[in-house]
C-alpha positions, 0 to 999 in steps of 0.5 A: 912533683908531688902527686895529686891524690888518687880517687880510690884512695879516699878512705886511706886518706881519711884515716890519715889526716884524721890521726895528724890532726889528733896528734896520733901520727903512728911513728911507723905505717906499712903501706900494703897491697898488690903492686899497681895500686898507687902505694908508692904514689900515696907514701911520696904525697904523705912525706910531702904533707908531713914536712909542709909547713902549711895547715893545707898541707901539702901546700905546693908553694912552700919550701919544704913542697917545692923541695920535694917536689923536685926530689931534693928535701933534706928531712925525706930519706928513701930506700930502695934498690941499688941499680946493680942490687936485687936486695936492700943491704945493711949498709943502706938502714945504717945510713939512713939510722944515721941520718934520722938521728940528725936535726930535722932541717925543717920543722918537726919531722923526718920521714923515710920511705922504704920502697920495697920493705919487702926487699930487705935482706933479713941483717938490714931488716934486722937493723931497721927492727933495733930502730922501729923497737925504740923510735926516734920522736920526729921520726916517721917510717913508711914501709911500702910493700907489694908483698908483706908476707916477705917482711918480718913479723916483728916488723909488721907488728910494729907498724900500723898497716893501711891496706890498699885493696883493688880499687872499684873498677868503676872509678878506676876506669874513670880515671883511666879513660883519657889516659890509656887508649884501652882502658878496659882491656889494660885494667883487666890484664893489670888484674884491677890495679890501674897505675898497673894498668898505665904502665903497662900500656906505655911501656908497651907491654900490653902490645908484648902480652897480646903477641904472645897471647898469638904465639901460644895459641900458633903452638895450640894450633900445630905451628912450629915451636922454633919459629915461634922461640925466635921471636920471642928473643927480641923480648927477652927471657924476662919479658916473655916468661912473665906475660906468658905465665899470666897468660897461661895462669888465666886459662888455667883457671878457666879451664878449672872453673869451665872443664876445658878451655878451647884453643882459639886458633886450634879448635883443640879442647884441653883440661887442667893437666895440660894448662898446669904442666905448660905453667910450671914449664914457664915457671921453671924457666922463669925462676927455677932451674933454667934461670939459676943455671945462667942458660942462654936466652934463646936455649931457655926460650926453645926449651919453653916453647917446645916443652908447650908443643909437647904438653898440647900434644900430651894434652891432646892424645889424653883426651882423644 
C-alpha cells in the first residue's frame, strides 16, 4: 500500500512539492535522521507520487498507484539488504545502473530507492557515485540513511539532503494514542522516533527491555548472575545486548547528569565509573571481541552478566 503522509512530516513535504511543481526536482535526495522516524515511509509515498499520473498525485486509483500500491511498478527500483548480506554489493548498483538506463514504462520518471545508503559496501557506493556524477534526466535516486556519516562524501554532496529530526512529542503521541496501549513510555524508550516506537510495542520488545530492566537491577541487588544469564538465552545475544546497552546507556547519563544513580532493587548508590565499565562489557559482547570470536550464546550472556556482578561489587567497594 502507499502510506498515508505522517503529521510531522509537513514541513519535509512542503519542501517538496514545492520543487515538483517548480520543475526543480533534484535528481538525487538523501533522506536523513535516526531510525524510526518514517524516512522509509516518506521515500515509498514520494516514488508513488512521482510515477502517478494524476495532478493529485499520488492518486491512489490510477495504474501507476495501484502498481505500487501492490509493490510491483516496473519504473520504482529498490535496494536493500540481501536476506543472507550485511552489506549492499556491487552487483546489486549494477543492475539497477541497468535498469535505470531503460525506457520508463509509464510516463516520465524512474525512481530508485536505496534503503539503507549507508550499507553500501565502498566498490558499490563507488559505482552509484559514476551514476549520481552524470545522472540519467528521468532518473530519480532516494538515498534513505539512518546513518549518513557512513556514506561517502562525494555521495552526499550530490544529493539534496531533507533532514528528518525528532519529531514534537506532542504530535507524536497524538499519533501514537490508539495505536500503542503506551505510548508515553514506547516513545520515550524509542528515544522520540514514534514508527520506532510501534514497532517496538508489536514486536514485543517493549516487554523484553522492561524484563531486562529487572534482571539488572536483580544483579545490582546481589542476585545470582547465572540465573539471571539463563534467562536471557530465550532472547538471544542479539536482543539482549541492544536493550541492555540502551538501558545501561540511560543510567550512565543519569549517573553523570545526577552524581549517582540508585539501584531500585538495591538501595545501593553507584558513580559514573561503574555504569561506564557494565556498557563496554555489553558493548564488547555486542560488537567487539566476544561477537567476532563466534563465542556460544550462553558463554557470551554468562560472560556479560557475571562481568556486571563484578563492576557492581568494584562499584560498591570504591564507594564505601
Amino acid at each position: 500500500m502507499i502510506p498515508q503522509p505522517l503529521p510531522w512530516h509537513d514541513s519535509q513535504w512542503r519542501w517538496m512539492e514545492r520543487s515538483i511543481r517548480s520543475g526543480r526536482m533534484p535528481h538525487a535526495l538523501l533522506l536523513r535522521g535516526a531510525s524510526g522516524r518514517g524516512k522509509a515511509m516518506f521515500a515509498s509515498r514520494l516514488a508513488a507520487m512521482l510515477l502517478c499520473g494524476s495532478d493529485a498525485a499520488p492518486c491512489g486509483e490510477c495504474a501507476s498507484c495501484r502498481l505500487c500500491a501492490a509493490g510491483s511498478h516496473p519504473d520504482r527500483i529498490d535496494v536493500g539488504l540481501a536476506p543472507d548480506r550485511r552489506e549492499i554489493v556491487v552487483d546489486q548498483i549494477r543492475a539497477l545502473i541497468d535498469s535505470v538506463g531503460l525506457t520508463a514504462r509509464f510516463g516520465r520518471w524512474k525512481v530508485v530507492v536505496i534503503d539503507p545508503a549507508g550499507a553500501m559496501n565502498r566498490h558499490a557506493a563507488n559505482t552509484l557515485l559514476k551514476t549520481l556524477e552524470e545522472p540519467p534526466g528521468a532518473a530519480v535516486f532516494i538515498l534513505v540513511s539512518s546513518n549518513h556519516a557512513q556514506l561517502l562524501p562525494t555521495i552526499r554532496s550530490r544529493c539534496q539532503r531533507i533532514d528528518f529530526p525528532v519529531p514534537d512529542s506532542a504530535i507524536a503521541l497524538e499519533w501514537l494514542r490508539g495505536r500503542v496501549s503506551e505510548p508515553e513510555t514506547a516513545l520515550e524508550l524509542a528515544r522520540g522516533a514514534p514508527i520506532g516506537a510501534v514497532e517496538m510495542t508489536e514486536g514485543g520488545l517493549l516487554a523484553v527491555r522492561s524484563t531486562l530492566d529487572r534482571d539488572l537491577d536483580e544483579i545490582l541487588a546481589g542476585g545470582d548472575p547465572m540465573t539471571v544469564a539463563a534467562r536471557w538465552k530465550g532472547f538471544g545475544r542479539e536482543t539482549v545486548t541492544r536493550w541492555l546497552a540502551d538501558i545501561l546507556a540511560q543510567r550512565l547519563r543519569r549517573s553523570a547528569q545526577g552524581g549517582a544513580e540508585r539501584a531500585r532493587s538495591g538501595g545501593a548508590s553507584l558513580h559514573f565509573a561503574p555504569w561506564l565499565a557494565m556498557l563496554e562489557r555489553c558493548l564488547e559482547v555486542r560488537g567487539g571481541v566476544l561477537a567476532r570470536s563466534g563465542a556460544n550464546e550462553q558463554l557470551a550472556l554468562e560472560h556479560l552478566a557475571l562481568g556486571i556482578a563484578l563492576e557492581v561489587g568494584r562499584g560498591r567497594r570504591v564507594g564505601s
